[in-house]
Every structure is written in C-alpha cells, then in structure tokens.
ROGU-763953 format. One record per residue: x, y, z of N, C-alpha, C in turn. Coordinates in steps of 0.2 Angstrom, whole numbers, plus 5000, padded with zeros to 4 digits. Layout:
XYZXYZXYZ/...
end
This chain:
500449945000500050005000500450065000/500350114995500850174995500450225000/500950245004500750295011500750375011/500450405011500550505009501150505012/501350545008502150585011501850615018/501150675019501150705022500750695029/500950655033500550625038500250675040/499550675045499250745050499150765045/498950775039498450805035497750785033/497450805033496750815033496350815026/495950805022495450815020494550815021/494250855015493650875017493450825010/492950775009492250785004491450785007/491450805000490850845001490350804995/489850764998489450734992488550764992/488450784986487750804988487450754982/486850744986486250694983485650734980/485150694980484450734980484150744984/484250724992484050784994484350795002/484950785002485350805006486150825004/486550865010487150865007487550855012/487950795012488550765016489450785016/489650805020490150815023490550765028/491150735025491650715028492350745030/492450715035493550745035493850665036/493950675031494550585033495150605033/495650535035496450545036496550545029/497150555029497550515022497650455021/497750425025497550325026496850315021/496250365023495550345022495150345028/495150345033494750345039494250415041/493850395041493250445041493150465049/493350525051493550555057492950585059/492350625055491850655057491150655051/490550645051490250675044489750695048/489450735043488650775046488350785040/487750805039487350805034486950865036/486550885031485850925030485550925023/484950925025484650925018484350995014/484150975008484351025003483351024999/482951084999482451084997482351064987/481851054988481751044978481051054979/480951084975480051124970480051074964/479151054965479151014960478451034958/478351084953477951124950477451094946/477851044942477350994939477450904939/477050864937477250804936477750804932/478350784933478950764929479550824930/479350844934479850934934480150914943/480650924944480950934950481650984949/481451034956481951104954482351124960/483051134960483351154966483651244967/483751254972483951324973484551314972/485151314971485951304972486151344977/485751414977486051434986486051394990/485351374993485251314998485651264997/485751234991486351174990486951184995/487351254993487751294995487851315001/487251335004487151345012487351285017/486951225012486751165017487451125016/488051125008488751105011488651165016/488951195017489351225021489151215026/488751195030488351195035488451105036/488651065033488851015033489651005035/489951035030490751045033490851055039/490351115043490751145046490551075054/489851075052489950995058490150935056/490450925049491050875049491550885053/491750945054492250975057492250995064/491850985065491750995072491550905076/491250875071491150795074492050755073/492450785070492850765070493650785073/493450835076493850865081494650905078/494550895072495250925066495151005067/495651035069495851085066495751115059/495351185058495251195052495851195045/496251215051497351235046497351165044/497151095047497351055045497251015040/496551025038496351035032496451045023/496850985021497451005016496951035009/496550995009496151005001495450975002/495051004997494350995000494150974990/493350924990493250894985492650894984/492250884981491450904977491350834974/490850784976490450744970489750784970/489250754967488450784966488050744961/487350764962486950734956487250764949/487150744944487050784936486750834937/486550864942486050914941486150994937/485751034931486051084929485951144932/486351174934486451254936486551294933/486251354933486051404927486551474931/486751504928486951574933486951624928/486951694928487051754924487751774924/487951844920488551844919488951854927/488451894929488951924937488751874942/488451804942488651754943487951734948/487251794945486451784949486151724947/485751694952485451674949484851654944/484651614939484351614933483751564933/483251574933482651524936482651484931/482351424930482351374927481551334927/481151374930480551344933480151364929/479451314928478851354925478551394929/478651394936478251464938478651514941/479051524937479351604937479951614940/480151664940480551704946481351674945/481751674948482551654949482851614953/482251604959482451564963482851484961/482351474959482351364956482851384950/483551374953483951384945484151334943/484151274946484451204947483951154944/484051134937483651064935483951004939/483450984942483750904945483950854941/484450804943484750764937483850714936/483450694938482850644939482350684933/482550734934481950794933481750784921/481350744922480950694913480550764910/480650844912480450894907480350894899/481150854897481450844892481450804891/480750764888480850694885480750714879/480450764875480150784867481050784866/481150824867481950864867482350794868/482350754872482950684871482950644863/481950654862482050604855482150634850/482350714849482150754846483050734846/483350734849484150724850484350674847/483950594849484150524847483850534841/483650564837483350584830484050594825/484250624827485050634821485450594823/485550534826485650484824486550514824/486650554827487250594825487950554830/488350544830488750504832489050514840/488750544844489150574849488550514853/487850494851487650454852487950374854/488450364850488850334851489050294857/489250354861489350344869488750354874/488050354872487650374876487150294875/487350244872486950194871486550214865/486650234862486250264855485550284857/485550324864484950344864484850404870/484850474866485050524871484450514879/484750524883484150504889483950584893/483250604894482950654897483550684904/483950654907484350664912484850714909/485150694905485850734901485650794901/486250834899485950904898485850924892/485950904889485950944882485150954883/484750924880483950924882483650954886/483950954892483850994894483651084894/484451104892484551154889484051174881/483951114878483551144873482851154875/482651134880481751124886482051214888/482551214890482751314892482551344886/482851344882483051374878482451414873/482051354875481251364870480651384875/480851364883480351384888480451444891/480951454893481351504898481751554894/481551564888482051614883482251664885/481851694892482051734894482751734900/482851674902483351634905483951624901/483751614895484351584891484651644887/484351724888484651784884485051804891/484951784896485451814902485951764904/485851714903486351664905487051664902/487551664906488151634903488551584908/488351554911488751484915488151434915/488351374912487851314913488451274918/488251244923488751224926488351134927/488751084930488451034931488451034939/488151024941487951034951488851034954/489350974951490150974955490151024952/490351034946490651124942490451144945/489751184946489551224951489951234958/489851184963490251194968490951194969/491351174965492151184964492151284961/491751294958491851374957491451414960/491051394966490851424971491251434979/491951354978492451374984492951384981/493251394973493951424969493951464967/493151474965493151544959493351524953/493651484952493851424944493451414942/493051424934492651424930492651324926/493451324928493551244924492851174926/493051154921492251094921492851034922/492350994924492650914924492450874918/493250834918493150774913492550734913/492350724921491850684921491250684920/491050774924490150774921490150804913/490950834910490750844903490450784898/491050734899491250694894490250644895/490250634904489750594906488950624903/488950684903488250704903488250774899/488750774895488650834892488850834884/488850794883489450734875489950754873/490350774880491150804876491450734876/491750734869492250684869492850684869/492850674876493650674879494150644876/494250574873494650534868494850574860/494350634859494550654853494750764853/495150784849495250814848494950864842/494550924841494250954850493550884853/493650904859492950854860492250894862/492250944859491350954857491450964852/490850934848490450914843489750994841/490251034837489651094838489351074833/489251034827488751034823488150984827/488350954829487850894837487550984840/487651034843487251074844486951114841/487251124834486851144828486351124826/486251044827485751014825485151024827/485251044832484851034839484651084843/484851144838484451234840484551254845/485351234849485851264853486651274853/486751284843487251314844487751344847/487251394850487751444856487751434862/487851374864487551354870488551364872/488951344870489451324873489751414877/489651454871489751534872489151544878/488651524877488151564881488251544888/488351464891488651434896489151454899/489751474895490351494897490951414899/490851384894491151324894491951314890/492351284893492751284891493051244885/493451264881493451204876493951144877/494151134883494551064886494351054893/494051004895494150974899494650984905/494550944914494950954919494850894921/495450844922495550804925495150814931/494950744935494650734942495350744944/495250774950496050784955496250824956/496350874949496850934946496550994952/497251024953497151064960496851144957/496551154958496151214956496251304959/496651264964496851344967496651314976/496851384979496751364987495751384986/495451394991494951424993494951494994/494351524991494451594990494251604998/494451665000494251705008493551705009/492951715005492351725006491951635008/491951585003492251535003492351485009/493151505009493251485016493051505023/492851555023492251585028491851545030/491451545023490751485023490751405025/491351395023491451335026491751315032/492151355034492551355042493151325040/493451325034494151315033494451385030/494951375028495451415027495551415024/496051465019496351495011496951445011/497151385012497751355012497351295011/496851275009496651235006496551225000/496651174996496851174989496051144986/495851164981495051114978495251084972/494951034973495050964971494450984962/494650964957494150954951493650904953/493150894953492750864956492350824951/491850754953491550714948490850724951/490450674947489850664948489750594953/489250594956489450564963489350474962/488850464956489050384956489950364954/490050424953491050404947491350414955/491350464962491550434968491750384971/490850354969490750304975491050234970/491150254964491550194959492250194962/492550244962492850264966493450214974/492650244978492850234983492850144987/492350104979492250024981492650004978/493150024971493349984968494150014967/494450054973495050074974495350014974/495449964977495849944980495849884973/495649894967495849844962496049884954/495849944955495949994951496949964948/497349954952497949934952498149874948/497549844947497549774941497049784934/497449814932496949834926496949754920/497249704921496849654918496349614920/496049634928495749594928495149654932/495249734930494449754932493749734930/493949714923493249704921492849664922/493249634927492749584932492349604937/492449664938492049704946491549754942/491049774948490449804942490349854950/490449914951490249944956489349964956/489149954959488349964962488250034965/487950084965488050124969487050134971/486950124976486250124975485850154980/485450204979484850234982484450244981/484250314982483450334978483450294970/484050304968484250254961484550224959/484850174954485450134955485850134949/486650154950487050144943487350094945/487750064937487950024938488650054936/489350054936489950074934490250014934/490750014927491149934924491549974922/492349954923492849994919493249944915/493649974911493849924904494749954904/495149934901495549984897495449974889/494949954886494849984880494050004880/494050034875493150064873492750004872/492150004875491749944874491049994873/490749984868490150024864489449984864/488750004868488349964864487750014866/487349974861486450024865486349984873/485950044875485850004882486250034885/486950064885487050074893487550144893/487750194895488050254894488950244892/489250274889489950274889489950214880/490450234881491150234883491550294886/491650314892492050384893492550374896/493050424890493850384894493950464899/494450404903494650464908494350514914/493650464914493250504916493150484927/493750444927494050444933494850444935/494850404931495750394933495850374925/496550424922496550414915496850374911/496750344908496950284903496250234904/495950234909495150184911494650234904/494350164901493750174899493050164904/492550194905492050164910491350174905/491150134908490250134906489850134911/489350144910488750154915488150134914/487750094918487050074917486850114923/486150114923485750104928484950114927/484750104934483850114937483850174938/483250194936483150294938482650284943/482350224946481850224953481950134955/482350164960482550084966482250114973/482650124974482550164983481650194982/481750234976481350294976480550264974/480650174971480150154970479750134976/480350094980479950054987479750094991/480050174992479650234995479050244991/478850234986478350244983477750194985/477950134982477450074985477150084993/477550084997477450105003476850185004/477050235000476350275001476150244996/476150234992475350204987474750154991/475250094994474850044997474450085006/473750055004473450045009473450055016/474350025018474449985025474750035025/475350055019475850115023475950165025/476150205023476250275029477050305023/477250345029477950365025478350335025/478750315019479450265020479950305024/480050325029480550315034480850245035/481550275036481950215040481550155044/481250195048480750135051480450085048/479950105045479750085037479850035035/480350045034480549995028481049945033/481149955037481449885044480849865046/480449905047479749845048479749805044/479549825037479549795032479749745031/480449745029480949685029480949655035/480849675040480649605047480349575046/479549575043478949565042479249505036/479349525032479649495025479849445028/480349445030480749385035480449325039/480049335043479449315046479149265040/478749315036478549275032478849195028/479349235026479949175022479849115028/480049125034480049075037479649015037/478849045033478348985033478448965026/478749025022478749005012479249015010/479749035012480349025009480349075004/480849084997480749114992480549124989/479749064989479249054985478749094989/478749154993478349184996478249234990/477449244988477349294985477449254977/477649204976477949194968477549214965/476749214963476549234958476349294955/476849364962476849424962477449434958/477449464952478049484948477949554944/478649604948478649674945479149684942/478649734936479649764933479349824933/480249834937480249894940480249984935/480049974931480150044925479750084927/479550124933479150154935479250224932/479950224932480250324930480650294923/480450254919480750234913481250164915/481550154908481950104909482550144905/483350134911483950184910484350134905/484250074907484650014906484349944906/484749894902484849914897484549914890/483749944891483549954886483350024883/483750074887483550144886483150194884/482550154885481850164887481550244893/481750304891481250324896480650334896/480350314890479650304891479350244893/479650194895479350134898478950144904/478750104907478150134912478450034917/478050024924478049994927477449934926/477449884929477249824927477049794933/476549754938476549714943476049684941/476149604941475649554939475749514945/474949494943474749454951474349484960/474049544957473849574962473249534966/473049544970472249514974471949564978/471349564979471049584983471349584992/471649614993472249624998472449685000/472349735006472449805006472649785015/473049715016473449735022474049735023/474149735030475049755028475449695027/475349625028475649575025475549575017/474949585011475049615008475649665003/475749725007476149765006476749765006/476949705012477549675013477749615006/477249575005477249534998477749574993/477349614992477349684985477949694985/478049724992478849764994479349704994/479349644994479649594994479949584986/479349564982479449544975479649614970/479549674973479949724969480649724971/481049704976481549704977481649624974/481349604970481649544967481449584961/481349604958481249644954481949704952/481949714956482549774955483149734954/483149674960483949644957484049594951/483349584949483349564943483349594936/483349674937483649714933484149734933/484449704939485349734939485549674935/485449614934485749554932485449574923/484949624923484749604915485549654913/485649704916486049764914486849714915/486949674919487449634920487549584913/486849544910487049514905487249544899/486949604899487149654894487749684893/488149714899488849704899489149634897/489049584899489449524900489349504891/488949514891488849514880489349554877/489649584879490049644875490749634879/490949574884491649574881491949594889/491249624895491649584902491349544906/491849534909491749454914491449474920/491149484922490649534929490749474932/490949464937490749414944490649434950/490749504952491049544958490449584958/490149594962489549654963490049704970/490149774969490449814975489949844975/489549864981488949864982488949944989/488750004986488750034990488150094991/488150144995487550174996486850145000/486250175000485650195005485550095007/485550065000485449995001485749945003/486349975005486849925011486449895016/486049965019485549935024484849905020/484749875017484249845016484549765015/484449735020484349665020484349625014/483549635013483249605007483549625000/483649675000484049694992484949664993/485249674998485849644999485849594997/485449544999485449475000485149454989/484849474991484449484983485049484978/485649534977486049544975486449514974/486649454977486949404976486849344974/485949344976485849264975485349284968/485049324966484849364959485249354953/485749364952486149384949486849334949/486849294955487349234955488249274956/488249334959488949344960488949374967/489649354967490049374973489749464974/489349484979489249554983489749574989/490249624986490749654991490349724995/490349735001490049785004490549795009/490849895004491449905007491449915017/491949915017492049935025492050005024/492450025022492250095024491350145024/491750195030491050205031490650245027/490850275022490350315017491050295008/490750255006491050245000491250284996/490550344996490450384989491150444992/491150464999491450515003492150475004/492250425002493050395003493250414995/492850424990493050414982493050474983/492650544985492950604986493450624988/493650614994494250614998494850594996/494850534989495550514987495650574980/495050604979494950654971495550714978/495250744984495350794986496150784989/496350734992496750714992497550714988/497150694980497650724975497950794973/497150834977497150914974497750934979/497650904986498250944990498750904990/499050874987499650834984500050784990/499350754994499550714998499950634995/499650644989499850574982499850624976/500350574973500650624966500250614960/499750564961499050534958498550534960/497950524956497450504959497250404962/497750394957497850304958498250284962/498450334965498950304971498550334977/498150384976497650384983497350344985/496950324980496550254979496850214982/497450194981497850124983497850134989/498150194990498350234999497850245004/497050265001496350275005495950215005/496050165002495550105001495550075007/495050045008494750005016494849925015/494449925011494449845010493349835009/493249775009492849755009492449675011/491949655013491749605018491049565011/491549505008491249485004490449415006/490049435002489649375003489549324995/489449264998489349224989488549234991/488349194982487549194980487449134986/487049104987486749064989486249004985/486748944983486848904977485948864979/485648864984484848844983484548884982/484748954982484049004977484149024970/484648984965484748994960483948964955/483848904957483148894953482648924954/482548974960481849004961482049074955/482649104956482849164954482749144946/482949074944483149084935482549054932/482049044938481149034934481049114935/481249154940480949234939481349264934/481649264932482149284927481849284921/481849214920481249204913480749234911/480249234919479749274918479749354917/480249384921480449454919480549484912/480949414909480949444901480349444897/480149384901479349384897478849454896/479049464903478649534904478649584901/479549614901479549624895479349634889/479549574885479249574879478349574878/478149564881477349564883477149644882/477749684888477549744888477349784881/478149774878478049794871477749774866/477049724867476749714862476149764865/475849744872475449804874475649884871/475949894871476049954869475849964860/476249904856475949894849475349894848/475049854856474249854853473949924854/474349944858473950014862474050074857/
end
C-alpha cells in the first residue's frame, strides 16, 4: 500500500444527493473521522419537473462541513484540500454570477434542473433523431437526464433565462467554482452528461448542437473548450468561501466528479491497480436509484448502457454506466401508494423487511411467487433505454393489508435485482466478465436487496467497509488536489478500506432463473401491449 508523504493531513468531501448534502473529514489512510449532513429543498411544479435552489445546496454544504468538522475534532489549518461529488443536476447562473430560474412558475429562485427531473423527453428523442454520432457513447439513445435536452426544454421555455445566461454548470462544476472561483468543468460530468468527447480532439461536437437549435450553447454557458481531469488542484479556497465553510485559504479544491463516478471510486480502489482483471468488478451504487459502473481499458460500445467515457475517473480507464432511475425511490413509493403504509421512513422499511422475513420462514422464496414486478416505473435507463417505459406488477388480489404490502415490497425487490442482472447480461455480452458486485449506498442497509443481489444475479456482493464509500472516492479526488499522492491512483491504493464479501446462495438459483424467465417475458409482453395500444 503506498502511504502519503504528508502524515496529519486532513481532508474534506463533500457529496450532495437529491436531497441531502454530506460532509466528511478523513485521514490520508481513508478513515472517516467525522460526517454530518443536511438536507437540501426541491420544488416540484409539475408532474415530471423537479427544481433545486443552488443557494440552499450551497448553504446546506457548508453547514455540513462545518459539523463534519466539528464531529471530527480536526483543526480547520489541518485541512489540506477539500472535494465535490453531486447529482448531474443543471445550474444555470447570469453573467455576474445571479441566479437564473429554470422553473415554470417563474421568478429565479429554482435555477437547478434535478438530474431525475423527465421535462425533456420531446427534446431527448428529438436528440436520438439525428442519429448523430456522439450517440455513440450514450447507448444510442439520448436520455431525458443529460443536459443537452435539457437545455433545449430552456432554451424554448425560459428564453427569457437563456438571453441572460452565461454559465451552465453541472451541480460538482458548480460547487468547485463556488469554493475556487475556477470556471474549469470536469472530465467527468462533461464527457458523462454533456457529450464532450474526451478521447478526441476538440471534444465537442458543435454541429451535434447545431442540429439541435443550441448552437450557442457552449458561448452562452461559458464552457470551456478542454476538459479538467478529476483531481487537478484548482487553486486554494477563495476567503469568502472559506468563511462559509470553516476552513481556510490554504486549502487546495480538488476537480470534482459526479457522485456515482466517487462512489466507483471509493468500492473499487483497491483493484483499480490490476487493470487485467477489472472487468470483472461492476460497482453498484444504490439509492433513491441505482447505477451500475464497469471499467475496461479499451472502449466497449453498445445500445443500452452509457459510455464509453475515457478518463472520466482515473485516465487511461474506459468506464460505462448502466442504471435504474427508481429503486429506493420505487419501494418509498409502493409503501405510500399501498393501503397499509404510511411514509417510507427508515422505520418503514425495517418493519417491512422483518415482516418479510417472518413470512419466508413459513414459504421460503416462493413467498409471493405469483407476484412479479418490473420495476420501469420512471422509465427503463438500462439496458433497454427506454424512458418511456412505464411499470408492470402482475398477480395482484384483493388484499389491502399490511402482509399484503409486505408481499409487493418483497417481490419488487426481486424485481430490481433482477434488473441489475438484466444490465449485467448486457455487459457480460460485449466482452466483460462481471462476477463481483461492489455494492454501495442507501441499500447496504436493506437486508432483502443485499441478500437479493447476490443470489439474483449469481455473483459474489462485496459491501465496502468503509463508512461512506461515495465520501472515501471523494476524499481520494481531494486528496490528489492537496498533493498528499502524486496521483489519483495512488490515493485510491493509499485510502482503500477493503471490503466483507458474501457468495450467491447455490439453493436459490432455481427459484431466481424461473423469475428471470418470467421478467423477460414481461417484457416482451410489455411491448406488444404497447403495439396493441
């Protein structure tokens, strides 16, 4: 293991989600000395629209560090370099750096499109229409999350938005030039979610924005025409800044990614170092929704799943990305929809899976079998790239108690892990060997998904030890910025925890590979309903 030169050095990451923002201080080893959270508001104006303030984002880090920093008892001087993951979500600002509203019901406030936020679905196919190559790396089919679409839903709604704007920022960009003052964007949310291709020279594509009645989008944003590696030191923290934060001007900012590419990061450091046999690990990152990250060293292309983006964590890697746009966020949902439930709080859902457990005990896996859901509730991300697919549950009864709703909640959690193994075959078709699931985020703590995850899918589930994965893959970006390591792959080797493996469980392989069958079926059934409809 290579060890920092600078013992007693400190860093900060900073991860924000959808709806909260977390704060940690780890050593240079890796070790998570203090974190604190608070959460962050979102306006949801219409069906399919969700909008954040980036002040409040901005308030609520800070206010997160400053009791990282405080639960961890570090001196603020000690503090070498501080780091930003975040959703995709887009930031809009004017030229002296106000806010720009993004909202259909007015005003400046809501300047933040959420990454979730499906406004731009005319605009995504209107995209995957020109068939234009940059396609290429998005699974051939541009998806409502991205920004470009985004931007063209502005450009056509909010015109008034779009003649003052000059910075589109992605949520990390935004906060890296909120504590540097640095305008520079990341390799990762441009290449990931913006179609700059990083592998070629220049890597935007302005005939791809000409096509698509945003031209001047690059000028109008204030984008750069290159790329910034994750890592690259960005300057110290400006005085205003550092105020807000409770740190100091002698901290350096780290280039920041988007927050599934952290938490890839922070599960699969400790193998990043055998590049013949990555492609065997598939990083999980899972809550309100679930990605999947596979890294390569060469480009691997297909429909169905995002990427190929090179460089877009550690460079010489190729990464791809699959995922579910409602996991977490479905089984909160089931739970207020049904009858029995109430608000999916933590509570909630630990009743639940107790109950569920109980149950098993009198029926085993075959509790519920003739309930079977596909989870497409907020579309399908992967890997059929579908965001207009809709959700599926077959087998309902006249049943409105809470055993019941425990069934449901059982069989959708065999349903989501049986989408991660469709997105698994899908990579394993194109050339990697996936047998590793590193498995990290909201649904560590879920029992029934944990367990799922391995006997669904038939591989090894690694569940890192470190205490916040996504916040240890930040910490090794910010760690590079203060030049505790001379790379970012040497931080990774230096901050990596380890991880506490479980195997599938070889008697639930025939129950799982009769649901499997049925799920496909489902599928395919879906899309004929649709043909009939």
């Amino acid at each position: 293991m290579t060890l920092a030169t600078s013992i007693g050095k400190y860093v900060c990451a900073v991860d924000v989600g959808t709806g909260s923002a977390r704060a940690g201080i780890l050593d240079s080893a890796g070790t998570l000395l203090g974190r604190a959270e608070h959460p962050i508001l979102m306006n949801q104006p219409k069906s399919g629209h969700a909008e954040h303030d980036s002040e409040d984002i901005w308030r609520s880090v800070c206010r997160a560090v400053q009791g990282a920093l405080v639960n961890s008892g570090v001196r603020p001087a000690d503090v070498a370099g501080i780091s930003f993951d975040a959703t995709c979500s887009l930031v809009v600002r004017g030229g002296d750096g106000a806010q720009l509203g993004v909202s259909t019901s007015g005003g400046d406030r809501w300047d933040t499109i959420v990454w979730l936020d499906h406004r731009a679905l005319d605009e995504a196919d209107q995209c995957t229409a020109t068939r234009h190559d940059v396609l290429d790396h998005l699974g051939g089919v541009m998806s409502p999350e991205m920004q470009t679409p985004k931007l063209m839903w502005l450009k056509k709604k909010r015109p008034d938005t779009w003649a003052r704007a000059r910075h589109f920022f992605d949520l990390a960009d935004f906060l890296t030039w909120r504590a540097s003052g640095s305008a520079a964007r990341s390799q990762c949310t441009l290449a990931c979610k913006w179609t700059y291709l990083a592998h070629r020279e220049p890597g935007w594509r302005r005939d791809f924005f000409e096509a698509v009645g945003i031209g001047d989008m690059l000028e109008r944003g204030g984008l750069p025409e290159r790329a910034s590696l994750v890592g690259t030191d960005l300057g110290p923290l400006t005085e205003e800044a550092a105020v807000a934060l409770g740190l100091t001007t002698d901290c350096r900012v780290g280039v920041g990614l988007i927050d599934a590419y952290a938490g890839t990061l922070g599960v699969l450091a400790g193998f990043i170092g055998d590049t013949a046999t990555i492609d065997r690990h598939l990083a999980l990152i899972a809550g309100t929704s679930s990605c999947v990250m596979a890294m390569a060293t060469e480009p691997r292309s297909f429909n169905g799943v995002w990427g190929p983006y090179f460089g877009v964590t550690l460079s010489g890697l190729w990464m791809c990305e699959g995922g579910q746009s409602a996991t977490g966020a479905l089984l909160d949902h089931l739970i207020r929809w049904h009858r029995a439930g109430g608000e999916p709080d933590a509570a909630m859902h630990r009743k639940i899976a107790a109950r569920v457990m109980e149950l098993r005990q009198a029926e085993g896996l075959d509790l519920a079998g003739r309930l079977h859901v596909l989870p497409d509730f907020h579309g399908n991300r992967s890997p059929l790239a579908d965001p207009h697919a809709v959700g599926v549950i077959s087998g309902l009864a006249l049943d409105a108690t809470f055993d019941s709703l425990c069934k449901l909640y059982w069989r959708s959690c065999v349903g989501i892990a049986l989408g991660v193994r469709h997105i698994l075959d899908a990579l394993n078709e194109r050339g990697f060997v996936i047998d590793t699931l590193h498995v990290t985020g909201g649904h560590t703590r879920n029992p029934l998904l944990m367990e799922l995850y391995a006997d669904a899918t038939g591989c090894t589930v690694v569940e890192p030890q470190a205490t916040d994965a996504t916040l240890s893959g930040t910490a090794m970006v910010a760690a590079t910025a203060a030049g505790l390591y001379p790379h970012l792959a040497a931080a990774c080797a230096g901050m990596q925890q380890g991880g506490v493996a479980r195997k599938p469980n070889p008697a639930a392989r025939e129950r799982f590979e009769r649901d499997y069958r049925i799920f496909l079926e489902m599928h395919r059934q879906r899309r004929q309903l649709d043909v009939l409809g």
